[in-house]
C-alpha positions as CSV (number, residue, x, y, z in Angstrom):
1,X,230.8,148.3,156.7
2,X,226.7,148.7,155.7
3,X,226.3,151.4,153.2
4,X,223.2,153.7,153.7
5,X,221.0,153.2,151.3
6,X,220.4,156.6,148.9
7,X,217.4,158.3,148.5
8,X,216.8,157.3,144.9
9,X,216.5,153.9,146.2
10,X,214.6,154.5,149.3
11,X,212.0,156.7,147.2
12,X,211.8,153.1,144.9
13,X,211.6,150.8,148.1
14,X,208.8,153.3,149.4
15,X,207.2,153.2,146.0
16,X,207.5,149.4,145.7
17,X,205.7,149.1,149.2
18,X,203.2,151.6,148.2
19,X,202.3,148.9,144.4
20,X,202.2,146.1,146.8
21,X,199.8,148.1,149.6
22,X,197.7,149.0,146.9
23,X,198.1,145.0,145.2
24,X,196.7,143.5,148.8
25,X,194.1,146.1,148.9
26,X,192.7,145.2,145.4
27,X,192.5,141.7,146.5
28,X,191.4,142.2,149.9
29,X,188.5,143.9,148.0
30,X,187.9,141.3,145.1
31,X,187.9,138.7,148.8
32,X,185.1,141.1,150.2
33,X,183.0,141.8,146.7
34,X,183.1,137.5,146.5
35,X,182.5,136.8,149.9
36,X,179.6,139.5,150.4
37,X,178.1,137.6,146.7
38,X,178.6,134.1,147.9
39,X,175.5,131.9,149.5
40,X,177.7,130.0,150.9
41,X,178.8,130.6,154.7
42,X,182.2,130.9,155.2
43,X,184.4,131.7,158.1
44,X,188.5,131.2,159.0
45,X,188.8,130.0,162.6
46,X,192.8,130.8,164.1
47,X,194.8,128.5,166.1
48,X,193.7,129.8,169.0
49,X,190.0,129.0,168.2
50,X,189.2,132.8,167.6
51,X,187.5,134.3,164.4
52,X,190.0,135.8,161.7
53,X,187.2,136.2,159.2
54,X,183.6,135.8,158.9
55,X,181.4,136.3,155.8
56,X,178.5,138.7,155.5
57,X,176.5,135.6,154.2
58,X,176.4,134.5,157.7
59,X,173.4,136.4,158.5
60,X,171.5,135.3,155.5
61,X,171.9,131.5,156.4
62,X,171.6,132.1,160.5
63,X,169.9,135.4,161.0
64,X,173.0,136.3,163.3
65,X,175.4,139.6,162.5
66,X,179.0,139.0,161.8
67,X,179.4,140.8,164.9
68,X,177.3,138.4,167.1
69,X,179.5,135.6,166.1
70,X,183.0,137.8,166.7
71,X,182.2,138.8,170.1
72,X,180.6,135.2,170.9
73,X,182.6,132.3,169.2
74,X,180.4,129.9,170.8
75,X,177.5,130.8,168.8
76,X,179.0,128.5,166.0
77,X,177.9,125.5,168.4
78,X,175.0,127.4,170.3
79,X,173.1,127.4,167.1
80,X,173.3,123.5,166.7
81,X,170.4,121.0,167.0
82,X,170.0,119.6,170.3
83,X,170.2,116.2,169.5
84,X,173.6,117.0,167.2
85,X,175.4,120.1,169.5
86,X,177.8,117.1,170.9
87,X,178.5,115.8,168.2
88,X,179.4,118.8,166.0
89,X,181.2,120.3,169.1
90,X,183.2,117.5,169.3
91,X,184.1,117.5,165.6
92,X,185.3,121.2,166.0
93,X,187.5,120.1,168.5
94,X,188.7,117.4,166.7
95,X,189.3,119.1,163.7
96,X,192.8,121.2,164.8
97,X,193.6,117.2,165.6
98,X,194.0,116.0,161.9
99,X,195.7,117.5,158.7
100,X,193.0,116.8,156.7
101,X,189.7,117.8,155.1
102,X,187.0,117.8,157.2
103,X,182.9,117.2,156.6
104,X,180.0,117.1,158.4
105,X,175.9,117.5,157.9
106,X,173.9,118.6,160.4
107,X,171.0,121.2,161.3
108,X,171.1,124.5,162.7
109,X,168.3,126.7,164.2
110,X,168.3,130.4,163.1
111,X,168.2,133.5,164.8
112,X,164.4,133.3,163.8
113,X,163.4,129.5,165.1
114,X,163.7,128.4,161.5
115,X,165.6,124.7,161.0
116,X,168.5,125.0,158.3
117,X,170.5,122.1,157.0
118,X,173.7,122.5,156.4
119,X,176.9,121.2,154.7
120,X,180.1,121.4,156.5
121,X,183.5,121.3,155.0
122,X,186.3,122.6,156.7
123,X,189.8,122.0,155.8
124,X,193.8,123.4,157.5
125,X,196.1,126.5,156.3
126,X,199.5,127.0,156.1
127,X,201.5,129.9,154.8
128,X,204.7,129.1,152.6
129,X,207.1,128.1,155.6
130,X,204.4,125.8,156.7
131,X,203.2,127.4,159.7
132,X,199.8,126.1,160.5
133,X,197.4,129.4,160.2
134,X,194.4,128.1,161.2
135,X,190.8,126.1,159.3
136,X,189.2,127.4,156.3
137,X,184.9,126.6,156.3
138,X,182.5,126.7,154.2
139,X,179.0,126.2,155.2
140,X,176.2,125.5,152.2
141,X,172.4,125.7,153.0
142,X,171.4,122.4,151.5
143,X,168.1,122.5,153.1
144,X,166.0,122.4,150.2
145,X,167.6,118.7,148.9
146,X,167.8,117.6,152.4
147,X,164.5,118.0,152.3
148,X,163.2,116.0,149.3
149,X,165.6,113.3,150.8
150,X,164.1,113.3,153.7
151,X,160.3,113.0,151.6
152,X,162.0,110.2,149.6
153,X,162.7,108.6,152.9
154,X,158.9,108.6,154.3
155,X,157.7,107.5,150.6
156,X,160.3,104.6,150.9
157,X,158.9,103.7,154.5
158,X,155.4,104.0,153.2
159,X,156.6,101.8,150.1
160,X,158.0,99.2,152.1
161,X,154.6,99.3,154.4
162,X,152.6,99.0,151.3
163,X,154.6,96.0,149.7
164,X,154.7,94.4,153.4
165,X,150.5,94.5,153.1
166,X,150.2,93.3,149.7
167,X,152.0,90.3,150.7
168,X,150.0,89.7,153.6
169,X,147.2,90.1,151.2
170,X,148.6,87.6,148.7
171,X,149.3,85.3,151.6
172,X,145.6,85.5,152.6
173,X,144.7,85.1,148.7
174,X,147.0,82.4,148.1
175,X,145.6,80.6,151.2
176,X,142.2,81.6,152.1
177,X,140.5,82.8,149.2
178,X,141.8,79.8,147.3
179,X,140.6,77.4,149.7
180,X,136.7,78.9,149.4
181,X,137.2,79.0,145.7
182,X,138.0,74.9,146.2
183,X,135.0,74.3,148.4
184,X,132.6,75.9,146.0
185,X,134.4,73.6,143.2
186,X,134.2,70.5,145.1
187,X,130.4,70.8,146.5
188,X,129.2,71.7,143.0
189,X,130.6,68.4,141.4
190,X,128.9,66.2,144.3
191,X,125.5,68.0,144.0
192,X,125.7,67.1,140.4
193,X,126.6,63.6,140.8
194,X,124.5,63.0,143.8
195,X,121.2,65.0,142.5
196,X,122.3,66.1,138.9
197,X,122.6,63.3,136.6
198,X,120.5,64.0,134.4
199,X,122.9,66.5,132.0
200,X,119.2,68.7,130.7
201,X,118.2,68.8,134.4
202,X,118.1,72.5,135.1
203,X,119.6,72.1,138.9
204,X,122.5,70.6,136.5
205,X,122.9,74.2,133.8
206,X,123.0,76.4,137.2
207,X,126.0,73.7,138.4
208,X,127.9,74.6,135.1
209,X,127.4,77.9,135.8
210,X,128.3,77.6,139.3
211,X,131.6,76.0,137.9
212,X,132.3,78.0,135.1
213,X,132.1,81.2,137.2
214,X,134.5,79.6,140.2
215,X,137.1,78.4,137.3
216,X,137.1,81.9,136.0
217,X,137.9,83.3,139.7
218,X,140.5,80.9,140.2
219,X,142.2,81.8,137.2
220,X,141.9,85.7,137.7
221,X,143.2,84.9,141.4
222,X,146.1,83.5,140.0
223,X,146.9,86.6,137.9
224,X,146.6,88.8,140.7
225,X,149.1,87.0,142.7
226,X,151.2,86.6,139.7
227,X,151.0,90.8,138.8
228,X,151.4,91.4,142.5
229,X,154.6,89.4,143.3
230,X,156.3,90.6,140.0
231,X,156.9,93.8,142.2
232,X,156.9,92.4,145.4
233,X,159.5,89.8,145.6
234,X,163.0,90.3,144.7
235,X,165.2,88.1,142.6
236,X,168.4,87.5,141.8
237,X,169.9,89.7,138.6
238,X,171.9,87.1,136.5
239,X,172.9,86.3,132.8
240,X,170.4,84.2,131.9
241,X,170.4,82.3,128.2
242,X,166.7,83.5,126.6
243,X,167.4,80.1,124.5
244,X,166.9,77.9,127.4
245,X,164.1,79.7,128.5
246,X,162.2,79.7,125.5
247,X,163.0,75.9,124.8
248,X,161.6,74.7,128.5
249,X,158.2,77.0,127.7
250,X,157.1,75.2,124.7
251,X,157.9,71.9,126.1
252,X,155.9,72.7,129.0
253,X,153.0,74.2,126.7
254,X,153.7,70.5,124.1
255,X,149.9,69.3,125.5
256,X,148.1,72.7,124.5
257,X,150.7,73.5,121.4
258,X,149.7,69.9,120.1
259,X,146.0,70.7,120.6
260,X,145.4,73.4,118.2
261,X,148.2,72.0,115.6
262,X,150.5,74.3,116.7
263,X,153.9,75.4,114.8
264,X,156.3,77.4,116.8
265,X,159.5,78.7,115.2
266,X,162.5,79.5,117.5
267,X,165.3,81.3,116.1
268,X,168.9,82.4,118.5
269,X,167.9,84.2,121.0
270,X,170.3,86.6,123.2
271,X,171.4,86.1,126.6
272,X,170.7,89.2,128.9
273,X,170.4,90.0,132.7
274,X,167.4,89.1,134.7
275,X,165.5,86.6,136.9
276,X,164.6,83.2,135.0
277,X,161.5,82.5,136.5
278,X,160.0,86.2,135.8
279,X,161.4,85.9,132.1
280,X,159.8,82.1,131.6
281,X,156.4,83.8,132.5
282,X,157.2,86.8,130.1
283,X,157.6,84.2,127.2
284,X,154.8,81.9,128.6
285,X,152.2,84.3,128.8
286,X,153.2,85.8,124.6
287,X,152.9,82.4,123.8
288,X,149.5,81.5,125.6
289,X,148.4,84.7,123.8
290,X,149.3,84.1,120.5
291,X,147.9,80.5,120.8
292,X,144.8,81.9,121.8
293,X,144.2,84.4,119.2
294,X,145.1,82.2,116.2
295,X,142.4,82.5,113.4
296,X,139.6,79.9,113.7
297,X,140.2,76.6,111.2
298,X,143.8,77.7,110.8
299,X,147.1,76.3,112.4
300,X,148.6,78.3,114.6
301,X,151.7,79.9,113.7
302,X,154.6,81.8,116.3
303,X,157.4,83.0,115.1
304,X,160.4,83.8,118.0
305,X,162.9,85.7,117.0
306,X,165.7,88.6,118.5
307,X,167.5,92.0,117.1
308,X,169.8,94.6,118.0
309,X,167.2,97.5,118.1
310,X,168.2,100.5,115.5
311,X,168.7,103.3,117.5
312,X,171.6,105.8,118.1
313,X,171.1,106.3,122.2
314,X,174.3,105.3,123.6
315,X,173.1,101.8,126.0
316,X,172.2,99.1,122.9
317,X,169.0,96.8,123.8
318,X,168.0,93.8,122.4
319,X,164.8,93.7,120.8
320,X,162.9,90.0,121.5
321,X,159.8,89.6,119.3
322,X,157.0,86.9,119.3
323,X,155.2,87.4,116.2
324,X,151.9,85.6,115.2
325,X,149.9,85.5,112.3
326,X,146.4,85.6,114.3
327,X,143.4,87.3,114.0
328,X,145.5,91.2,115.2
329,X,144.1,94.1,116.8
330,X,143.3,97.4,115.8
331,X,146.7,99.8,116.5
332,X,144.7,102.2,117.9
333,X,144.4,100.0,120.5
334,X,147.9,98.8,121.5
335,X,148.3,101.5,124.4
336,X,145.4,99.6,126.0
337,X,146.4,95.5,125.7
338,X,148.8,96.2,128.5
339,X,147.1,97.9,131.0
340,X,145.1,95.6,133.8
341,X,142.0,94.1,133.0
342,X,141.9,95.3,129.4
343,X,140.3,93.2,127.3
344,X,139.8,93.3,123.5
345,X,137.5,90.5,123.1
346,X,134.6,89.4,125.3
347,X,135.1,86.6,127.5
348,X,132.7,84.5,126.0
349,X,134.6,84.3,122.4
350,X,137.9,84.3,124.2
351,X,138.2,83.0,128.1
352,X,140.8,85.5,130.0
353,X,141.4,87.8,133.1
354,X,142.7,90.7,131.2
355,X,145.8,90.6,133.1
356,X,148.1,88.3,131.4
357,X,150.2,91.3,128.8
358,X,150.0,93.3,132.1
359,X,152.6,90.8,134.0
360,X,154.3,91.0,130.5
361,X,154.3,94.7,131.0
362,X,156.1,94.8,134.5
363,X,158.5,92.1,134.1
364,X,159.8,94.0,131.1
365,X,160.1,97.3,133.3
366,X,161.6,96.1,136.1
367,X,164.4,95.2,134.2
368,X,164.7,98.9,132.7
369,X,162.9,97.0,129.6
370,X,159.7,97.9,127.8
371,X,157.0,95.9,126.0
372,X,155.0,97.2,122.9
373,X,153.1,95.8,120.3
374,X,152.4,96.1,116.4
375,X,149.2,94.5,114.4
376,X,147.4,94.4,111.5
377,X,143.6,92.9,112.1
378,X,143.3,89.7,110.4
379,X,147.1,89.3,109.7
380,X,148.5,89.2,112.9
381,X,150.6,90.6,115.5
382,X,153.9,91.5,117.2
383,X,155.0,91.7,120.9
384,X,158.6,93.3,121.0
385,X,160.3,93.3,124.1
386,X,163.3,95.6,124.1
387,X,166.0,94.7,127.0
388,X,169.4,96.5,127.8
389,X,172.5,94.6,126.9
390,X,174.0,95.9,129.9
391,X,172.9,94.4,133.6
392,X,169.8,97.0,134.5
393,X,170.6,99.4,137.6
394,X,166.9,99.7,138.7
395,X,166.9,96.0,140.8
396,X,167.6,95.7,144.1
């Protein structure tokens, strides 16, 4: 037999209803004070594909009233990009399918004509029992960053256009231009032996000067192609042994090192990741530049060495150094040696293109390296090349 329960305990029951009436209103207002303050868009869509909840923020995003989207449900897909409305249609259909988080990126038109990207998230509910309630969304406005990517994207394109070009141009340097250079070489050695003997003739001096101008455009041709494909062509990233490298450089430069008396010093060198071609040019072109700025009636002197750079940033770097005791620079200077076509010296004390520390320069960025250089005039100089230990993230 069921009691009735006595007033004192239905006056606590009703109070107890009354604290836990009061409990859901304070949190459906916290819900309403965050919802009204969020940027983001979000909305709870019931089994039966009708709105339970909408947040104020939709009309910030969409230009379109809580109410417009309550009375027409469709508007969540009417609002879609052409070219997308299928796609995210189909998505929200899908959606109810799977127990999962869902997301999604695509662009909406607001009430106003403006385009709005958007960020789509949407994931199920259940209550305690596990009674499917329905999907919770949340919509951010990421047009801003979709923006920049899409600018990143043109720049890439234009990029990729522009490397395309140079390499047509370095096709038509390597090829055409190379070929006139040849042709002027060639006809200016038979004019002298054919009409030119004579060495004081004067037909002969312009011939020199002919020669001499063709030999310099041959080798600045060369440096162009060299500086352009630094950038342009892409190798492969692998451990190479700095050793090696070094070793096959001054066997290859043995006929110009011999020449001038030349003494170069190798000491262990690390191994560190990047192409071995681009890194024999790095050391080829420091050497070829400390061999030709050794003081006149002097031997020659280069010094190659390597060091753990002293530094307390977190990724360690190897420090390479090529150090000379030549005829040095002013300091005031150094920011210069390494950008194109900077030259120190005239060409008639010292023959050059001005672009030899510039392919220095590039080959030691594009391996997230850098290249700078110390000097005192008349005592010499040093080229310190600073690698990561680490494999670089910046090549393709």
């Amino acid at each position: 037999m069921t009691t009735e329960p006595t007033y004192q305990e239905l006056l606590e029951r009703t109070r107890e209803l009354e604290r836990e009436k009061a409990a859901l209103l304070e949190n459906q207002y916290r819900l309403t004070v965050i919802s009204e303050n969020s940027h983001d868009w979000e909305y709870w869509i019931a089994p039966d594909h009708t709105l339970n909840f909408i947040s104020p923020s939709c009309e910030k995003m969409t230009g379109y009233r809580i109410d417009e989207f309550e009375n027409d449900p469709g508007l969540l897909v009417a609002i879609i990009r052409d070219s997308e409305e299928q796609m995210v249609a189909r998505h929200l259909e899908e959606e109810f399918l799977i127990s999962q988080t869902c997301h999604l990126d695509f662009c909406i038109r607001t009430k106003q004509g403006e385009e709005r990207y958007i960020s789509h998230y949407c994931r199920p509910v259940y209550d305690k029992e596990g009674t499917f309630l329905g999907r919770y969304v949340n919509n951010r406005d990421i047009t801003e960053r979709k923006k920049i990517e899409l600018s990143l994207e043109a720049n890439i394109e234009k990029l990729e256009q522009s490397n395309k070009d140079l390499q047509a141009f370095s096709y038509m340097a390597s090829h055409d231009l190379r070929e006139s250079i040849f042709l002027v070489q060639a006809f200016s050695k038979r004019l002298r032996t054919k009409y030119f003997q004579d060495q004081d003739h004067e037909g002969n001096i312009y011939l020199q000067q002919i020669e001499k101008a063709s030999k310099h455009m041959q080798m600045l041709l060369d440096s162009m192609l060299s500086y352009s494909r630094v950038a342009v062509q892409r190798k492969a990233v692998t451990a190479i042994d700095l050793n090696d490298i070094a070793q096959e450089v001054i066997l290859d430069m043995d006929l110009f090192l011999r020449r001038e008396n030349a003494v170069v010093t190798l000491d262990t060198l690390p191994s560190i990741y990047a192409d071995y071609g681009q890194m024999y040019q790095l050391l080829k072109n420091l050497i070829s530049n400390a061999l030709k700025f050794h003081k006149p009636g002097e031997v020659p002197s280069i010094y190659i060495y390597s060091r753990k750079e002293k530094s307390r940033e977190q990724i360690p770097r190897w420090e390479i150094v090529v150090e000379d005791k030549g005829i040095g620079f002013d300091e005031k200077e150094s920011g210069k040696i390494f950008n194109l076509f900077e030259r120190l010296h005239s060409n008639e004390h010292y023959e050059g293109t001005g672009i030899g520390l510039s392919i220095c320069k590039r080959i030691a960025e594009r391996y997230d390296g850098e290249i700078l250089a110390t000097s005192i005039p008349g005592q010499g100089s040093k080229f310190i090349i600073r690698f990561p230990c680490k494999r670089p993230d910046t090549i393709e």
